[in-house]
C-alpha positions in Angstrom: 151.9 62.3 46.1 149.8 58.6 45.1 151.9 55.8 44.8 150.4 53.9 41.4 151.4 49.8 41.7 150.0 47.3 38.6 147.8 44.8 40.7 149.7 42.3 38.3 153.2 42.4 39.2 153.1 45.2 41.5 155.6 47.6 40.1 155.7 51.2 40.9 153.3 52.9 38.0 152.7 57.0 37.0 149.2 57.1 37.3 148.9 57.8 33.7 149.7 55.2 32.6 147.3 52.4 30.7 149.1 49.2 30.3 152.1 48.2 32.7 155.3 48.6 31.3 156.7 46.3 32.8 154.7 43.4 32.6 152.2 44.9 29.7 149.0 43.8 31.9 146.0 46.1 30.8 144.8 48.4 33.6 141.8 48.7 32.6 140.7 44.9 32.6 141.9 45.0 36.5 139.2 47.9 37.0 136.3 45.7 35.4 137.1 43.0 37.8 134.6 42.1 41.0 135.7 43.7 43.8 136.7 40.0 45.8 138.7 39.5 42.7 140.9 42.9 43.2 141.1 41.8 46.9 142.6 39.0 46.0 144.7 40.5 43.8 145.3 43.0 46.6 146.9 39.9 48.8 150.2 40.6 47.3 150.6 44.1 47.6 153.8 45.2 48.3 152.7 47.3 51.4 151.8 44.7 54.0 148.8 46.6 55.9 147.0 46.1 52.9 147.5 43.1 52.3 146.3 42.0 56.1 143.5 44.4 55.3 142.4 42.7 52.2 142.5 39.4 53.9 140.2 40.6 56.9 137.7 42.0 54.3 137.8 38.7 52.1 136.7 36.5 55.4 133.9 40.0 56.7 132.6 39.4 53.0 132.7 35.5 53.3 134.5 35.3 49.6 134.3 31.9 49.1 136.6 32.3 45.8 139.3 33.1 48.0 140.4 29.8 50.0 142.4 28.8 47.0 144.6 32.2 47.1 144.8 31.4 51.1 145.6 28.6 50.8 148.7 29.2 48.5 149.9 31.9 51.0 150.1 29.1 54.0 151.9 27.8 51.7 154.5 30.3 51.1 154.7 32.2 54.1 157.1 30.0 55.5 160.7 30.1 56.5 162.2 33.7 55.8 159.1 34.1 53.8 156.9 34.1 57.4 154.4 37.3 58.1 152.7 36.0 60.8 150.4 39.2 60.9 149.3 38.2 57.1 148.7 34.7 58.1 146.5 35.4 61.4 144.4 37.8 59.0 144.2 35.4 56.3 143.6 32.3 59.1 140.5 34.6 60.9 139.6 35.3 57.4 138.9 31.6 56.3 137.7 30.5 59.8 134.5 33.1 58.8 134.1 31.9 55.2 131.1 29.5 54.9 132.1 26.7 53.4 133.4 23.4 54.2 136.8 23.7 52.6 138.0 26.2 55.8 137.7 23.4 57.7 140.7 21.6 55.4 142.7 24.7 55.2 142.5 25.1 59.0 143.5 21.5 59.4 146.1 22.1 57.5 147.5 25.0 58.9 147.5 23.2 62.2 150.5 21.8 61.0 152.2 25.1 60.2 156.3 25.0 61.3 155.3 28.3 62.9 154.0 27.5 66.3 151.9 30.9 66.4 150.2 30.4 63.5 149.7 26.5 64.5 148.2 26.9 67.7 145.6 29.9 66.5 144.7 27.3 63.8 143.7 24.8 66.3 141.9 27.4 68.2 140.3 28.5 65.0 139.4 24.8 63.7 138.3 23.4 67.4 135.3 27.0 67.2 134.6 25.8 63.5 134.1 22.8 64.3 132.0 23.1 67.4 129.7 25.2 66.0 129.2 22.9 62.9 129.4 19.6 65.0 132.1 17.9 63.6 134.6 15.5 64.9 138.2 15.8 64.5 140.1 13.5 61.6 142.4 10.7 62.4 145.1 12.0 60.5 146.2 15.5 59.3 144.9 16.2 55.7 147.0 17.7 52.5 145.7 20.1 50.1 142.2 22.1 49.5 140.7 19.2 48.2 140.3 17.1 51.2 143.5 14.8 50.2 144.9 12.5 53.2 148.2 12.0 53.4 
């Protein structure tokens, strides 16, 4: 038997179902969204191979539009909240994007409490930036953005 979730707040569905009961989202809009967008949706699902699978197929597609939604998962997969299989996908994932923002985000999550997820960081960020040339910063930066502390 198919397990139905809403892609909005992930409740267990029937699968005949149009609109969520519980949170009244409109199935239908989520299946006339681009495919990136349901895989970043799909970050949040409440069985975790998918959502290490949506994050490995995010960075193989280069989805620039998801750095911001990995970006707010380093920040909440911290403390009792830590999946460090979610976070190495998600990492590997951004290292592969092309764009210049990975290189904050990795920078970033150098700084991680978690020491696993620190260290692959700085493994990731030292291959970005030697294949793109650039020297490390002075200080650790804050935020997507580029923000210094």
């Amino acid at each position: 038997m198919l397990t139905y979730y809403c892609p909005h707040c992930w409740h267990t569905l029937d699968g005949e179902v149009a609109v969520c009961p519980y949170c009244g989202y409109d199935l239908s809009a989520f299946e006339a969204l681009p495919y990136t967008q349901k895989l970043i949706y799909a970050l949040h699902h409440p069985i975790p191979e998918r959502r290490v699978i949506a994050a490995q197929v995010l960075g193989e597609l280069g989805a620039r539009e998801a750095l911001p939604a990995f970006e707010v998962l380093l920040d909440e997969l911290q403390g009792d909240q830590y999946d460090y299989y979610l976070l190495r996908a998600v990492l590997e994932a951004t290292a592969r994007i092309p764009d210049p923002r990975r290189v904050v985000l990795l920078r970033r999550a150098a700084h991680h409490p978690a020491d696993l997820i620190a260290r692959l960081a700085q493994d990731l960020l030292a291959q970005v930036e030697g294949s793109e040339g650039l020297q490390p910063p002075h200080q650790p930066l804050r935020g997507i953005a580029g923000e210094e502390d």
